[in-house]
N, C-alpha and C positions, 0 to 999 in steps of 0.2 A: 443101152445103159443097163448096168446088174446093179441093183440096191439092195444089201442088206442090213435086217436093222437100222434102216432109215441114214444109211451111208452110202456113197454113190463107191462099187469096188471096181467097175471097170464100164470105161465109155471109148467111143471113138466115132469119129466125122470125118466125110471127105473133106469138111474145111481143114483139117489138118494137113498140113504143108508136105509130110511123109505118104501118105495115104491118096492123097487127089492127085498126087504127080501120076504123068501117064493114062490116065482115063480121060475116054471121049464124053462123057455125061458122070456129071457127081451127083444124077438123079433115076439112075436107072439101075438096073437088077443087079448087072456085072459089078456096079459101086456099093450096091446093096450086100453083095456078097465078101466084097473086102472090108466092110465094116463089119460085118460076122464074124471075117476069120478075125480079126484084129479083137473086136472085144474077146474073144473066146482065148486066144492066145493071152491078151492081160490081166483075163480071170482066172483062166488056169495057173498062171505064175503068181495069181495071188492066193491060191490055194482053193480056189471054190471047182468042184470038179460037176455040178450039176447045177442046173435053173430053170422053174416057172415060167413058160410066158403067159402072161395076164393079156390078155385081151383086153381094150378099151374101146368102149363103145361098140361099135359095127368090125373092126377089124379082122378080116379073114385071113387064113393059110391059105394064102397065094399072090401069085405076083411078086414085090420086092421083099415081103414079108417071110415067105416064102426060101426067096435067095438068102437072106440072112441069116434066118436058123437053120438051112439047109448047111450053109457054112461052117457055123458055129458047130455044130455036131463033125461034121470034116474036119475039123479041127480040133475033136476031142471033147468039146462038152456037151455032155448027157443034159438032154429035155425033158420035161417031166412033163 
């Protein structure tokens, strides 16, 4: 999810009926990563060409964490 100004600008889930079609696990990295490109792809067409990831709590780079913003840059949006 990208929030700015306390506005949600782009989300996406494998519960999404477009996005979990095809995949053998909606909980593993390979799913982790089409939810990357997908939000990166709905942010960029909403104009936001860059974004923060905040850290919550314990959460490291790596693992599905990892796959999704490794995506989201694959797909054009600059991390900061």
């Amino acid at each position: 999810m990208i929030v700015s100004a306390g506005n949600v600008v782009s989300s996406a889930s494998t519960l999404e009926a477009t996005l979990g079609e095809g995949l053998v696990s909606k909980s593993d990295r390979v799913a982790s990563g089409v939810v990357g490109r997908m939000v990166a792809k709905r942010a960029i067409d909403k104009g936001v060409s860059a974004v923060q990831w905040t850290r919550r709590g314990k959460q490291r780079y790596h693992g599905k964490i990892a796959a999704l913003l490794e995506a989201a840059k694959a797909e054009g949006l600059a991390l900061r």
